[in-house]
Backbone and ligand atoms as CSV (ligand in chain L), in Angstrom:
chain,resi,resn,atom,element,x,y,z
A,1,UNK,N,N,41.754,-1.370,-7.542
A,1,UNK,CA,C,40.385,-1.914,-7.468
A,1,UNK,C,C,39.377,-0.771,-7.327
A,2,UNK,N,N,38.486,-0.875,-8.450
A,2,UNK,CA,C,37.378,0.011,-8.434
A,2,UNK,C,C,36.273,0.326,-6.805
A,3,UNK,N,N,36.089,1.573,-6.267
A,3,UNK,CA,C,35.009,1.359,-5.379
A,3,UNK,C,C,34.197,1.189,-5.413
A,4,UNK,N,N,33.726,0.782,-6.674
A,4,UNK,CA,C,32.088,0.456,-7.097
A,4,UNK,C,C,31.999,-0.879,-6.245
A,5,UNK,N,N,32.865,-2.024,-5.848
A,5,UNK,CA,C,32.809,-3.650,-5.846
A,5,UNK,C,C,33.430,-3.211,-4.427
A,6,UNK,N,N,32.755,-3.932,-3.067
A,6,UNK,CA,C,32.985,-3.847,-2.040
A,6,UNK,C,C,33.311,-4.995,-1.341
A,7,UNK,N,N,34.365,-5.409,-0.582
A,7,UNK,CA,C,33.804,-7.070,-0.584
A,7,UNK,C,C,33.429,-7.260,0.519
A,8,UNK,N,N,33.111,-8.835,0.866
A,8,UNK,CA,C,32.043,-8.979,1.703
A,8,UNK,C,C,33.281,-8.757,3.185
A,9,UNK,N,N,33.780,-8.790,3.062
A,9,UNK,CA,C,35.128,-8.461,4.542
A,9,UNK,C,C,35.440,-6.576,4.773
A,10,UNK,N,N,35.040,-6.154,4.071
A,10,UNK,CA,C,34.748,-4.418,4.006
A,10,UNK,C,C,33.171,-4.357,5.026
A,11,UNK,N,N,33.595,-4.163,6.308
A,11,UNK,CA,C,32.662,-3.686,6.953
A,11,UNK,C,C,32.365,-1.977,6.740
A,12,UNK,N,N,30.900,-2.144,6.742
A,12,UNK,CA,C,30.629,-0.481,6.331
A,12,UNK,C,C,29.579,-0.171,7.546
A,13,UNK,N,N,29.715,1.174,8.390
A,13,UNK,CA,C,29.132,1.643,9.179
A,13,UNK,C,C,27.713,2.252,8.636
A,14,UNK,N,N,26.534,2.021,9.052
A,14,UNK,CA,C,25.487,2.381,8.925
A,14,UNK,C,C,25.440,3.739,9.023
A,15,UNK,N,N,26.044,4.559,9.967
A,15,UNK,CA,C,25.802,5.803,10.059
A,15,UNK,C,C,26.257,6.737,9.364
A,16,UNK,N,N,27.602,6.111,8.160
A,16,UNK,CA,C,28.160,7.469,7.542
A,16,UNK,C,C,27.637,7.186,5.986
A,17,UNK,N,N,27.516,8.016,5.473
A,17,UNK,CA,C,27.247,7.985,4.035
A,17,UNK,C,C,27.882,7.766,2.982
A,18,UNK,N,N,28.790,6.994,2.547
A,18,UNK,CA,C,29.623,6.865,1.350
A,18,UNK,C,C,29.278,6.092,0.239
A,19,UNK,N,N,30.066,6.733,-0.800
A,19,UNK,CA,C,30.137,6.346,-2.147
A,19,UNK,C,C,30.074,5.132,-2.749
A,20,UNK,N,N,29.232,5.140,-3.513
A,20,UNK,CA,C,28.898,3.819,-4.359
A,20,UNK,C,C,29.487,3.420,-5.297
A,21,UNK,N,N,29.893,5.466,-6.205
A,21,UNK,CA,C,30.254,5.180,-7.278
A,21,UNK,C,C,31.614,5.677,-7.222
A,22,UNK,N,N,32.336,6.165,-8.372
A,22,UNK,CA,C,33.190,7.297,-8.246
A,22,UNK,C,C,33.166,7.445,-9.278
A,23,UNK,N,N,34.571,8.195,-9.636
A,23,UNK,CA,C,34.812,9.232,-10.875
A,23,UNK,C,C,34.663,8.330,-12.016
A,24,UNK,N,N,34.739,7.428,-12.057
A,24,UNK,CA,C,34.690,6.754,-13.282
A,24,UNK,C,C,33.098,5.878,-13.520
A,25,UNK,N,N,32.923,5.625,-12.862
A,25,UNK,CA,C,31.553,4.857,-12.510
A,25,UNK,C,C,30.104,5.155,-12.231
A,26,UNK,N,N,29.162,5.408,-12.666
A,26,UNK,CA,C,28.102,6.260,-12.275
A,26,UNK,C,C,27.280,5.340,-11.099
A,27,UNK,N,N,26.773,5.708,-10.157
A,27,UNK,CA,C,26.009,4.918,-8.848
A,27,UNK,C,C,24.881,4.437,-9.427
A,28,UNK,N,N,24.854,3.304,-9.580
A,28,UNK,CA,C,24.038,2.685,-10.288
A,28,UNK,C,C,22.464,1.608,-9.495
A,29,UNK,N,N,21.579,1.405,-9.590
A,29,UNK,CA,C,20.589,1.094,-8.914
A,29,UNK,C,C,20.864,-0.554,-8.558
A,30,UNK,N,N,20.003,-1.084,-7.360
A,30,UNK,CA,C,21.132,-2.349,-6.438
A,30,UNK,C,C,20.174,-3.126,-7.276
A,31,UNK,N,N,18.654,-2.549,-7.350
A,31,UNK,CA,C,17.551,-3.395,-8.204
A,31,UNK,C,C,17.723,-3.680,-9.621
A,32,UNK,N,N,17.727,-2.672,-10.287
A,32,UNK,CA,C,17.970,-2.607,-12.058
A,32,UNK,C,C,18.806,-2.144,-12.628
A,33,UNK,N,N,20.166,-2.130,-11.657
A,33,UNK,CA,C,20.963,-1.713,-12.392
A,33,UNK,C,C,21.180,0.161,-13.668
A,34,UNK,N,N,20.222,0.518,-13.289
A,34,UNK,CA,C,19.996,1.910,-14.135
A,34,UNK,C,C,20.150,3.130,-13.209
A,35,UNK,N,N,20.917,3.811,-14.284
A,35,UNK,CA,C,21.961,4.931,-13.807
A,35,UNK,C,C,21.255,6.423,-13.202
A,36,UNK,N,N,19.746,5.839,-13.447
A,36,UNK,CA,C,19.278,7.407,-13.169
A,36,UNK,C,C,17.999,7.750,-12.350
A,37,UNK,N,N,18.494,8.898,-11.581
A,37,UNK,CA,C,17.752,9.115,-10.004
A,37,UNK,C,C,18.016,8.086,-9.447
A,38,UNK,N,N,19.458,7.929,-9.411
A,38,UNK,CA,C,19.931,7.106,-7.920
A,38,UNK,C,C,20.596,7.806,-6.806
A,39,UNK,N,N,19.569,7.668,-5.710
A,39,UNK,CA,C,19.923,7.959,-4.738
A,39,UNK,C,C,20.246,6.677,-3.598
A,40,UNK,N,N,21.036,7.060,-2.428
A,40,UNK,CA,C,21.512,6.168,-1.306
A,40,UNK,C,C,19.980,6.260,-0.905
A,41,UNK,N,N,19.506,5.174,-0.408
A,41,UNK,CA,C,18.148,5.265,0.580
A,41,UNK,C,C,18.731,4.448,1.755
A,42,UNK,N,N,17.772,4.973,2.394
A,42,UNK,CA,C,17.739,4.149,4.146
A,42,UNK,C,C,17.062,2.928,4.067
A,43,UNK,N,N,17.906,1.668,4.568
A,43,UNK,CA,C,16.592,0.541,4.389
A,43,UNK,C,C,16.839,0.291,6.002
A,44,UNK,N,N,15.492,-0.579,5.995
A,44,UNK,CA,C,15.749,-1.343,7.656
A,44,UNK,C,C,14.803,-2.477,7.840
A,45,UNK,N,N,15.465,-3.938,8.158
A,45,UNK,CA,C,15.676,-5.080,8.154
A,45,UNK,C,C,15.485,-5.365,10.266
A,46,UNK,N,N,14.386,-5.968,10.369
A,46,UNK,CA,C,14.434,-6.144,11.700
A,46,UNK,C,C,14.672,-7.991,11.692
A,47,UNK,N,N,15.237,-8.296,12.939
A,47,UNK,CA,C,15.571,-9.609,12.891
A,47,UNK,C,C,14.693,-10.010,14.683
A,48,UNK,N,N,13.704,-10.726,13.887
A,48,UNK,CA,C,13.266,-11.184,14.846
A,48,UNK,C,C,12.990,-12.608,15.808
A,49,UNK,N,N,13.613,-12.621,16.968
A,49,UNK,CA,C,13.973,-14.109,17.335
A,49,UNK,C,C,12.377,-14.957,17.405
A,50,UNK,N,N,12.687,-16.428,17.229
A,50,UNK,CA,C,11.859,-17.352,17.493
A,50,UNK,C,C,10.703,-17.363,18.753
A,51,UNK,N,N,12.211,-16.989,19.610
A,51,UNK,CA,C,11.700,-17.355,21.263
A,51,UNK,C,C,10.439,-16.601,21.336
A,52,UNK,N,N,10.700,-15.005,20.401
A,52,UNK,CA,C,9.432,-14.126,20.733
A,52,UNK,C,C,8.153,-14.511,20.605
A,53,UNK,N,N,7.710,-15.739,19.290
A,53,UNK,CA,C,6.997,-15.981,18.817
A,53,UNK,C,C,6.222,-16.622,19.773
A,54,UNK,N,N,7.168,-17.957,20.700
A,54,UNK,CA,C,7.041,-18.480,21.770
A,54,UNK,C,C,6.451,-18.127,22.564
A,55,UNK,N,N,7.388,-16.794,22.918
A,55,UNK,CA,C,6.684,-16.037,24.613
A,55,UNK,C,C,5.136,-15.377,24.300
A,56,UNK,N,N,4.736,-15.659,23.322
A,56,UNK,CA,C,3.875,-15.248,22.811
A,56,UNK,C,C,2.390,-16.120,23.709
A,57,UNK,N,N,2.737,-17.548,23.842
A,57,UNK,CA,C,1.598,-18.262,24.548
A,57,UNK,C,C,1.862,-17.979,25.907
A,58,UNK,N,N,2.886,-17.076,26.845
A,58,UNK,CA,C,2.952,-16.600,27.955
A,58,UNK,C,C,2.280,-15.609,28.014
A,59,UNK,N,N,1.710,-14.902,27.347
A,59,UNK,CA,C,1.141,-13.570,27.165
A,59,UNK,C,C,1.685,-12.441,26.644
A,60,UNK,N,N,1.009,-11.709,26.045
A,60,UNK,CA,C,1.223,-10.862,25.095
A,60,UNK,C,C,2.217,-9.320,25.750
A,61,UNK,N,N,2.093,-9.231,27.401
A,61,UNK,CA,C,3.462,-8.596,27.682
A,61,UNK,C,C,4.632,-9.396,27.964
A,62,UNK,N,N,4.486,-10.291,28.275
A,62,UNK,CA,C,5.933,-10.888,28.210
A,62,UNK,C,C,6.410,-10.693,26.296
A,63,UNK,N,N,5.566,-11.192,25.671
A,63,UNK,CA,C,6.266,-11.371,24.099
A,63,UNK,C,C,7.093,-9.902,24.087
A,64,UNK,N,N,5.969,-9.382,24.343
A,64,UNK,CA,C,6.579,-8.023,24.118
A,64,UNK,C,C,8.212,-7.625,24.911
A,65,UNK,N,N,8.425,-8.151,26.015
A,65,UNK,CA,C,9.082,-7.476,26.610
A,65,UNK,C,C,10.614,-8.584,25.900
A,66,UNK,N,N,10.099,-9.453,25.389
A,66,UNK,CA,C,10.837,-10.714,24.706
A,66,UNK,C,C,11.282,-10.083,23.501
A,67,UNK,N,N,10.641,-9.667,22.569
A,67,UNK,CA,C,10.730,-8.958,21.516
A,67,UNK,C,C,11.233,-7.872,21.419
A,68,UNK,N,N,11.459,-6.568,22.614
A,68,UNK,CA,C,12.212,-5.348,22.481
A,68,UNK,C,C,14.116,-5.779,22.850
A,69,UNK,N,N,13.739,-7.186,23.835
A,69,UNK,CA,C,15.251,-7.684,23.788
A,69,UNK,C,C,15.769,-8.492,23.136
A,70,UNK,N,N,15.528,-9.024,22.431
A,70,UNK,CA,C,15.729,-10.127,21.706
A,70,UNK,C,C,16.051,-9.372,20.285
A,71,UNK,N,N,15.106,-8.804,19.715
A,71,UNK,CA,C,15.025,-8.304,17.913
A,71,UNK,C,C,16.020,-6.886,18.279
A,72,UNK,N,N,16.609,-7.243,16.825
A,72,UNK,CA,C,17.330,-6.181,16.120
A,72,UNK,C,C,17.102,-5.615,15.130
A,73,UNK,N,N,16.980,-4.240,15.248
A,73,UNK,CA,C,17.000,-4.022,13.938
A,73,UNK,C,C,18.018,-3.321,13.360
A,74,UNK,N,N,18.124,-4.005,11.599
A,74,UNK,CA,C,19.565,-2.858,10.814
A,74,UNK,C,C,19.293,-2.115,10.662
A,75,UNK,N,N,19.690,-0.851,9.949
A,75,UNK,CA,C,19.373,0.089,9.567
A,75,UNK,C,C,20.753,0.676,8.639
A,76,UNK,N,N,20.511,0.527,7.543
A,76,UNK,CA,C,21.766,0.183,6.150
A,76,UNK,C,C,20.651,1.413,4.787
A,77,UNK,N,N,22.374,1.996,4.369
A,77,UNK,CA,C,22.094,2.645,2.914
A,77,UNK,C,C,22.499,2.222,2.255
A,78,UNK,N,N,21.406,2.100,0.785
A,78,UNK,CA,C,21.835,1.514,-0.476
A,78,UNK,C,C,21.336,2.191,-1.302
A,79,UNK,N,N,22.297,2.124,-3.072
A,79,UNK,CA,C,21.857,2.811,-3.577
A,79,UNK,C,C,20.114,2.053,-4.620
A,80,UNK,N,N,19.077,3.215,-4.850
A,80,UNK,CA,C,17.847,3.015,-5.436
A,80,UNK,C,C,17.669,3.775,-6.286
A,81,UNK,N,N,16.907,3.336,-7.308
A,81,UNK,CA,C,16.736,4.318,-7.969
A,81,UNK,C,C,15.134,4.807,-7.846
A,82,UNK,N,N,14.862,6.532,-8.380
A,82,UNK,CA,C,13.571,6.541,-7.901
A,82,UNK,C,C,12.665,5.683,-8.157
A,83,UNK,N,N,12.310,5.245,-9.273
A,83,UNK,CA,C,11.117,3.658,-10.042
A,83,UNK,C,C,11.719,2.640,-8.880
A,84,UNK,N,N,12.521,2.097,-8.845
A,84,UNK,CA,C,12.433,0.675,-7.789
A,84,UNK,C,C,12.244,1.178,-6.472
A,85,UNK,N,N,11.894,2.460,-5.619
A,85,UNK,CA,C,12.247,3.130,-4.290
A,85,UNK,C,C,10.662,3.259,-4.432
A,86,UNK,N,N,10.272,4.233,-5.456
A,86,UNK,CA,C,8.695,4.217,-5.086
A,86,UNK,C,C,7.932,3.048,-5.821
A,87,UNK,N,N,8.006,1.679,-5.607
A,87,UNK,CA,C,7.668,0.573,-6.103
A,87,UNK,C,C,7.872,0.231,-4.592
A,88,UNK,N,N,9.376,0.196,-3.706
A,88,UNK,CA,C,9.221,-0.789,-2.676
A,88,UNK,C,C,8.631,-0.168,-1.461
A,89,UNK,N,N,8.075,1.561,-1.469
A,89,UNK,CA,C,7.807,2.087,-1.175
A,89,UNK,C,C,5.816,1.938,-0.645
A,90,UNK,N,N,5.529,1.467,-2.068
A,90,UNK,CA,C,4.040,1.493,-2.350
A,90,UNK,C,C,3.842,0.516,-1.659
A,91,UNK,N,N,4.879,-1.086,-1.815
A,91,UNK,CA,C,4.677,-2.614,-1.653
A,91,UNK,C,C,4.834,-2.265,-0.109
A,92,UNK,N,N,5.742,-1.454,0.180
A,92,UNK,CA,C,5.884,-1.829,2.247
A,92,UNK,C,C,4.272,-0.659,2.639
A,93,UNK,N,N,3.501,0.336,2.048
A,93,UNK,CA,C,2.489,0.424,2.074
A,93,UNK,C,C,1.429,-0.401,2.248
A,94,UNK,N,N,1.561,-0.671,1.189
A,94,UNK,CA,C,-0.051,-1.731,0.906
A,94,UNK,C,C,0.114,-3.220,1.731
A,95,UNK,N,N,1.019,-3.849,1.732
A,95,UNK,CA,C,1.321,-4.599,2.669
A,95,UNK,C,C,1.242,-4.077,4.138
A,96,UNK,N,N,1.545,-3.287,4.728
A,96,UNK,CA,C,0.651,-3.026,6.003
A,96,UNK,C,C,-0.410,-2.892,5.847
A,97,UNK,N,N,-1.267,-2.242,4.831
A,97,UNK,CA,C,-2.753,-1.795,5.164
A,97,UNK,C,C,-3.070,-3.436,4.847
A,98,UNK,N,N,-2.441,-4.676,4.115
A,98,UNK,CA,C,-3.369,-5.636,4.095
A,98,UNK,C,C,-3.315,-6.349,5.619
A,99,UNK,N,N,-2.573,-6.333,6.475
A,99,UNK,CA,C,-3.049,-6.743,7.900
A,99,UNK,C,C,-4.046,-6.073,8.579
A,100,UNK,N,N,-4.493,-4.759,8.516
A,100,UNK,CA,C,-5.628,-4.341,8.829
A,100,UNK,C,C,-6.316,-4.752,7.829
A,101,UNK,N,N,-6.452,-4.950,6.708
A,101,UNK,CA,C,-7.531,-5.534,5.854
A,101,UNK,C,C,-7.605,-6.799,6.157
A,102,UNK,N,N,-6.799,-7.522,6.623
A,102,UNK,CA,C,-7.432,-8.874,6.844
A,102,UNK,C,C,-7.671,-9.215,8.664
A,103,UNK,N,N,-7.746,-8.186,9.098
A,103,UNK,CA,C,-8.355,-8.388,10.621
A,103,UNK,C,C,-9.575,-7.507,10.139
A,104,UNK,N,N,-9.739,-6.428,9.188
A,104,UNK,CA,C,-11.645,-6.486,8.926
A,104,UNK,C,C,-12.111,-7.706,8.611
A,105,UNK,N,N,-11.562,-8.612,7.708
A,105,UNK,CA,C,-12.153,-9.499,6.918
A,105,UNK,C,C,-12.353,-10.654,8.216
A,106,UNK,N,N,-11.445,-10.627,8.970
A,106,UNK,CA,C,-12.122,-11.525,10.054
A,106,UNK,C,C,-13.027,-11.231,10.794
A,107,UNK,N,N,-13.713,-10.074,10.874
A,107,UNK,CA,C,-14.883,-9.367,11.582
A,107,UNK,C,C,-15.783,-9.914,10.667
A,108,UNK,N,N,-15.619,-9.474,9.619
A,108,UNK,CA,C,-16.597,-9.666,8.326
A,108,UNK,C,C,-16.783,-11.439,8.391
A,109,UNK,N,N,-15.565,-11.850,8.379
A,109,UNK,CA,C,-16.111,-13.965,8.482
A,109,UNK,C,C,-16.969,-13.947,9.481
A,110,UNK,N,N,-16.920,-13.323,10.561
A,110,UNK,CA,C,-17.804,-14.106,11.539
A,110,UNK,C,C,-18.780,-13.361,11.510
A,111,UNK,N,N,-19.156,-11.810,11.134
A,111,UNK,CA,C,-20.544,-11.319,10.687
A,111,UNK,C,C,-21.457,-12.156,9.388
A,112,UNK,N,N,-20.418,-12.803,8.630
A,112,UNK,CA,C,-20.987,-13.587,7.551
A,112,UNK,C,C,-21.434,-15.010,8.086
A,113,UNK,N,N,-20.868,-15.356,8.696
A,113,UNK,CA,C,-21.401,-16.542,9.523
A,113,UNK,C,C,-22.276,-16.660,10.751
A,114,UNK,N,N,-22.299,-15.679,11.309
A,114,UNK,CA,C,-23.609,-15.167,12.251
A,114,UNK,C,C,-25.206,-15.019,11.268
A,115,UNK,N,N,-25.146,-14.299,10.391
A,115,UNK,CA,C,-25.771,-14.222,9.159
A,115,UNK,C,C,-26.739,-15.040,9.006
A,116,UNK,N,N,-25.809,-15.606,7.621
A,116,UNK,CA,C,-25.822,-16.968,6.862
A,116,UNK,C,C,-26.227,-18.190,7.904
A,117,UNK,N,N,-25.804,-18.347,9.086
A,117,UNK,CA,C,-25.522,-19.581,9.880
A,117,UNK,C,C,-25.162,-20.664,9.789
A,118,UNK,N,N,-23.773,-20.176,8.875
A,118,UNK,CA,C,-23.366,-21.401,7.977
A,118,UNK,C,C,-21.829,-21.312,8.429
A,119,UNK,N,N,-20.592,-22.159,9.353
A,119,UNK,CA,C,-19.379,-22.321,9.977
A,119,UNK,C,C,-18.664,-21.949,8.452
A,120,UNK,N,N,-19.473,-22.037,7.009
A,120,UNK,CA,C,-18.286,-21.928,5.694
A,120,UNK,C,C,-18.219,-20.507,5.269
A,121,UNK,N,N,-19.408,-19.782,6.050
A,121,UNK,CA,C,-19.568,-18.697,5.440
A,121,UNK,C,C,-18.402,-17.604,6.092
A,122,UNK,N,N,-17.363,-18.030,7.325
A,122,UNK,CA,C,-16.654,-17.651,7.843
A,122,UNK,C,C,-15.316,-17.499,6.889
A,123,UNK,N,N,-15.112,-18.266,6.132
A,123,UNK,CA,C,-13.473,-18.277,5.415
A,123,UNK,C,C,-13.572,-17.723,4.049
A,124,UNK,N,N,-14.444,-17.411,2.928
A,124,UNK,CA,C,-14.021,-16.892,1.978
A,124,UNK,C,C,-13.450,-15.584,2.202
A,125,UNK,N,N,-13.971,-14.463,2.994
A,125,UNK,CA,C,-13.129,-13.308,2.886
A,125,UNK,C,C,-11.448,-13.620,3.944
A,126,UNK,N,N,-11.659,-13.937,5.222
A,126,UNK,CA,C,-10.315,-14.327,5.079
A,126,UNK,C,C,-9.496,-15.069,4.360
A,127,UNK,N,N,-9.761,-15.756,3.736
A,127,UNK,CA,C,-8.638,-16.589,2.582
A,127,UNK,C,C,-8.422,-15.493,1.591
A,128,UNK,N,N,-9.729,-14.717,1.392
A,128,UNK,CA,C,-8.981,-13.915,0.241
A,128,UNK,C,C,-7.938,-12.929,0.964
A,129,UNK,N,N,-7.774,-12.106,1.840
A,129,UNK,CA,C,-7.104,-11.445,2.303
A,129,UNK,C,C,-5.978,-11.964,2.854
A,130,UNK,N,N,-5.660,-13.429,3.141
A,130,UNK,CA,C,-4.546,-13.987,3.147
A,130,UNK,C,C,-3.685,-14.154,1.939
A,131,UNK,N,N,-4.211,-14.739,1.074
A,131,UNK,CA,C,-3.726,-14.471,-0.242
A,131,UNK,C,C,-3.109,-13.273,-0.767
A,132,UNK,N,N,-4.008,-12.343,-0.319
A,132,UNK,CA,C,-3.804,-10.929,-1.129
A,132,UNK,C,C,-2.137,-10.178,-0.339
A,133,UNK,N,N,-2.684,-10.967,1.197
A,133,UNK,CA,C,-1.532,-10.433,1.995
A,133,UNK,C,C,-0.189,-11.141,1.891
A,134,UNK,N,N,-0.291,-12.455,1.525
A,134,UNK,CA,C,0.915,-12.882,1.198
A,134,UNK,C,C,1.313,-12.435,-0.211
A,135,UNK,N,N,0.863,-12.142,-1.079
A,135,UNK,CA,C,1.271,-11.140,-2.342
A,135,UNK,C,C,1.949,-10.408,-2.147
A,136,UNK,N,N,1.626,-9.227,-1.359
A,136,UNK,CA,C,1.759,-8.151,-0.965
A,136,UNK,C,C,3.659,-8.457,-0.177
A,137,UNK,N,N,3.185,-9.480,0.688
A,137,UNK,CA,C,4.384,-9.076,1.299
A,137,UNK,C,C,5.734,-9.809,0.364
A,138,UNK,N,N,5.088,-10.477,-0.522
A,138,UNK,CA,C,6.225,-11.361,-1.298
A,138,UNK,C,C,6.558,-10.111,-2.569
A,139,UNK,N,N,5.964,-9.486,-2.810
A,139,UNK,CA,C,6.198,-8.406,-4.021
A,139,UNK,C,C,7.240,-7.534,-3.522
A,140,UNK,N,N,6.958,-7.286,-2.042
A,140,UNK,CA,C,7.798,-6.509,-1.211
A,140,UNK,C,C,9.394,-6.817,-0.989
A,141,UNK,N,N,9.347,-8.421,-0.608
A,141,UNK,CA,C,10.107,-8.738,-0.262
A,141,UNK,C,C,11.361,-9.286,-1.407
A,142,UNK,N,N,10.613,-8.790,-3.218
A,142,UNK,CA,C,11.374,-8.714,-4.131
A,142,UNK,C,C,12.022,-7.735,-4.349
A,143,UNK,N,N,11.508,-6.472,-3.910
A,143,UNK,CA,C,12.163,-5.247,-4.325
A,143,UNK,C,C,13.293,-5.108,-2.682
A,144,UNK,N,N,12.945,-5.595,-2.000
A,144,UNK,CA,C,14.034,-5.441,-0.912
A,144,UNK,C,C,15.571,-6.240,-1.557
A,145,UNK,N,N,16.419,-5.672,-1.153
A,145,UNK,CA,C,17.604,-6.564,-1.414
A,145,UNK,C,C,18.112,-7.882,-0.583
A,146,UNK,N,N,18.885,-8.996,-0.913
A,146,UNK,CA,C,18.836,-9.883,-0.536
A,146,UNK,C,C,19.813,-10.599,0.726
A,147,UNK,N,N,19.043,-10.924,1.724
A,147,UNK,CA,C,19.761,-10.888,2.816
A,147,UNK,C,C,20.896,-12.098,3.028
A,148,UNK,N,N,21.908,-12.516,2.867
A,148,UNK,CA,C,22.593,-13.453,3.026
A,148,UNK,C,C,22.647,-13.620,4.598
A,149,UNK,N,N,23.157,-13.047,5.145
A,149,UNK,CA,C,23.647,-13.298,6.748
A,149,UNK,C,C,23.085,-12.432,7.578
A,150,UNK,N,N,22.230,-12.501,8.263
A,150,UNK,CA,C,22.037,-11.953,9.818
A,150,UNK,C,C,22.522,-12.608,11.136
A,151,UNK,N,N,23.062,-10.983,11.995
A,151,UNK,CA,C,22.968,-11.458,13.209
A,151,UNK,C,C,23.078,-10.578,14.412
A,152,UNK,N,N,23.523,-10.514,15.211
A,152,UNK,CA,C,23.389,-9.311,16.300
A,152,UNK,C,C,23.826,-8.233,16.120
A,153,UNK,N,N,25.488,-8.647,15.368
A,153,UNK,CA,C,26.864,-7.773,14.972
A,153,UNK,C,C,26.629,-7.247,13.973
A,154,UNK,N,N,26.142,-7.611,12.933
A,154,UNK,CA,C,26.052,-7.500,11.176
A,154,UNK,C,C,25.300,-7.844,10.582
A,155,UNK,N,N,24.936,-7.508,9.392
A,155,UNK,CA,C,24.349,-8.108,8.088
A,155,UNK,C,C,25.002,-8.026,7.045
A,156,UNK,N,N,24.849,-9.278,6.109
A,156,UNK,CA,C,25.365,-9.517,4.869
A,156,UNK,C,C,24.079,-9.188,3.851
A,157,UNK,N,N,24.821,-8.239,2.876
A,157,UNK,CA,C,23.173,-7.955,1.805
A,157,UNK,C,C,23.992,-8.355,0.246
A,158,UNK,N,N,23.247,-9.284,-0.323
A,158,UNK,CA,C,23.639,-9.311,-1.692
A,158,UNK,C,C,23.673,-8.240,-2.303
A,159,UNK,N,N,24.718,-7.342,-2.667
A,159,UNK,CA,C,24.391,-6.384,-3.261
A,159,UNK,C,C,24.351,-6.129,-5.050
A,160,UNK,N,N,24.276,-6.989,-5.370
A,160,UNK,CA,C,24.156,-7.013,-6.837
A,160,UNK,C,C,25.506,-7.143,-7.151
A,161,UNK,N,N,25.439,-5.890,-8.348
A,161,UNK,CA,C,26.975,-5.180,-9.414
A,161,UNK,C,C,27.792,-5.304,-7.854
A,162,UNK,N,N,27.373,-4.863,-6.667
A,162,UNK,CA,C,28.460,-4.410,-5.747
A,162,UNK,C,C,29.326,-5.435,-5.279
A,163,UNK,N,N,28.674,-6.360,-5.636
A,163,UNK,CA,C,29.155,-7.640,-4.454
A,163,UNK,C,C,28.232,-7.923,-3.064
A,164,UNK,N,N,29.100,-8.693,-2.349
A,164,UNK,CA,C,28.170,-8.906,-0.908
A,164,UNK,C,C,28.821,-7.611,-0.264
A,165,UNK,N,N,27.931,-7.265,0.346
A,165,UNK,CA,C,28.413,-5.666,1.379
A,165,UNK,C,C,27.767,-5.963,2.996
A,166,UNK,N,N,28.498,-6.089,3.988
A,166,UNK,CA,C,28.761,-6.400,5.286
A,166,UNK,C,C,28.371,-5.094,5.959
A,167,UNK,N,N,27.089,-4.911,7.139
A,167,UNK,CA,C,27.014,-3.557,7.529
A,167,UNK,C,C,26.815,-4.204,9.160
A,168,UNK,N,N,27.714,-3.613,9.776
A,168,UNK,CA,C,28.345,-3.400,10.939
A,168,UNK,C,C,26.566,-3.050,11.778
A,169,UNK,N,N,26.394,-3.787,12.797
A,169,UNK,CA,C,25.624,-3.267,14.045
A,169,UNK,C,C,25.394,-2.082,14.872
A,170,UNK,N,N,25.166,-0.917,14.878
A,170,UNK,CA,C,24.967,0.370,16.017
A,170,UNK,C,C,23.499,0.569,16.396
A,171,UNK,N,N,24.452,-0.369,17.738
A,171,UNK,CA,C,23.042,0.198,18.861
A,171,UNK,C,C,22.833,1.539,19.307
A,172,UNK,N,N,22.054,1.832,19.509
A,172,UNK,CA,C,21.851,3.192,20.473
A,172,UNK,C,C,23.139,3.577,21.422
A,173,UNK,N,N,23.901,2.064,22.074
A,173,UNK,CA,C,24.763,2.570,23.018
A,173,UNK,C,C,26.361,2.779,22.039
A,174,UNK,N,N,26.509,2.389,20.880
A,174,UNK,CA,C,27.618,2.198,20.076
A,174,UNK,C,C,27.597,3.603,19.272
A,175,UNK,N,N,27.085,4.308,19.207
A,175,UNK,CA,C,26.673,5.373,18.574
A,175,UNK,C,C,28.122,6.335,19.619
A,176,UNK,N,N,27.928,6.023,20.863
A,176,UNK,CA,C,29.026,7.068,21.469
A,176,UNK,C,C,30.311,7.079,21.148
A,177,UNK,N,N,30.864,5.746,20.636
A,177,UNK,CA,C,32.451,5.986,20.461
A,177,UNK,C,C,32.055,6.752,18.877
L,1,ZN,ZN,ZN,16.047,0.683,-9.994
């Protein structure tokens, strides 16, 4: 059996670097499939619980302190090629700057509605920046690869040509053995 095809019961450690392809097979991209400037990249996938969202109407340090225990994050290599890497690169860019763009635009609704003195003159720029921001993060969330299974222990990532590929959990404290 070729090592190109991994299966989903092949747990793979986040921390070591191995082969996609081999001697017969060229490492091929997880997005488009194309053979050239593929490199392994670092991705990372945070999993964030419900409850946090919750502790959220307790106040904003509890969420927090809810959220550093609760969420995980992976941290998994796959192979990219440079065009789909600086594509998901630009998209996890611009998708952050649109949450600061759409907390101006909520300054801006209520400077437009102070204004104007009109309660409608408040939502055209935030709607547009909601829009723009859910774009943003859905464009993003195409070039990311596809998550089948999360959970404390692991993640399952569709990996295309590869198959499903299973990447093992290391916390900070698992790092020692
Ligand atoms: Zn590609």
């Amino acid at each position: 059996m070729s090592n190109l095809y991994l299966s989903s019961t092949e747990v793979r450690s986040p921390n070591i670097t191995y082969s996609f392809g081999n001697d017969d097979q060229f490492m091929v991209c997880l997005k488009c499939q194309r053979a050239e400037d593929v490199t392994e990249r670092v991705l990372q996938y945070s999993k964030v619980s419900p409850v946090a969202f919750l502790a959220f109407l307790l106040g904003p340090i509890i969420a927090l302190i809810v959220l550093a225990t609760t969420s995980k994050q992976h941290t998994f290599c796959l192979p990219y090629c440079k065009r789909c890497w600086n594509r998901y690169r630009l998209a996890s860019w611009l998708s952050g700057l649109s949450i600061l763009l759409f907390i101006v635009a909520l300054v801006c609704g209520i400077v437009a509605m102070l204004t104007f003195d009109s309660g409608y003159m408040f939502w055209p720029l935030p709607i547009l920046s909601t829009t723009g921001m859910a774009c943003l993060f859905y464009w993003k969330q195409t070039l990311f690869p596809r998550v089948i299974k999360v959970d404390k222990a692991k993640i399952v990532i569709d990996g295309g040509v590869y198959g499903d590929i299973t990447f093992a959990y290391h916390g900070i404290a698992a790092r020692k053995v």
